[in-house]
N, C-alpha and C positions, 0 to 999 in steps of 0.2 A: 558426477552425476547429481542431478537436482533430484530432492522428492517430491511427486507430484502433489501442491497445498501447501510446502513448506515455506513458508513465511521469512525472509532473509529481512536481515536492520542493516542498513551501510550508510556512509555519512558523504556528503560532496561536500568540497570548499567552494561558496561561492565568494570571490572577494574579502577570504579572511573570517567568513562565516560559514560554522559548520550546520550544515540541513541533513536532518535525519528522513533517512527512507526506506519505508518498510516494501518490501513487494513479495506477491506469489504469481509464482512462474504459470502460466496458462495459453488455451487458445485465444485466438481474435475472435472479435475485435477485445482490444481489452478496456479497463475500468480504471480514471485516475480520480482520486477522493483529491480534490480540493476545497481546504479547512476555509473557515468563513468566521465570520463573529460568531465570538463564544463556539467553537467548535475547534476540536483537533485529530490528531488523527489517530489517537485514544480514546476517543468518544464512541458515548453508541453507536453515533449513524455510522462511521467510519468504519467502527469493528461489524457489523450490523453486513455492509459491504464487503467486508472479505470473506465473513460465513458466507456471505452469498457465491461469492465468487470461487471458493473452494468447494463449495458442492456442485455449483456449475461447471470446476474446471477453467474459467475464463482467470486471463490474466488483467494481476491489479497491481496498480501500486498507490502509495500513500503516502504525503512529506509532511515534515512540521517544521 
């Protein structure tokens, strides 16, 4: 069973390249942070979107 907010890290292999991705389990529609110049997905805006998204309930996820 999931906690509603709680934040999971898990990694994929893409091509011998491990990507890091955070998500919290929510409703639709949900919210994908894609990191930009100078941004990751430990930055304010990033973190900034998942307060948001955990007091909304909406599901997010996040990669770097």
């Amino acid at each position: 069973m999931t906690v509603p907010g709680a934040e999971t890290l898990s990694h994929l292999d893409v091509s011998g390249r491990s990507i890091a991705v955070r998500a919290i389990p929510g409703q639709s529609p949900g919210v994908v942070w894609l990191g930009g110049f100078k941004s990751d997905m430990m930055g304010g805006k990033a973190q900034a979107l998942a307060d948001w998204a955990v007091r909304r309930g909406q599901n997010y996820v996040r990669f770097d």
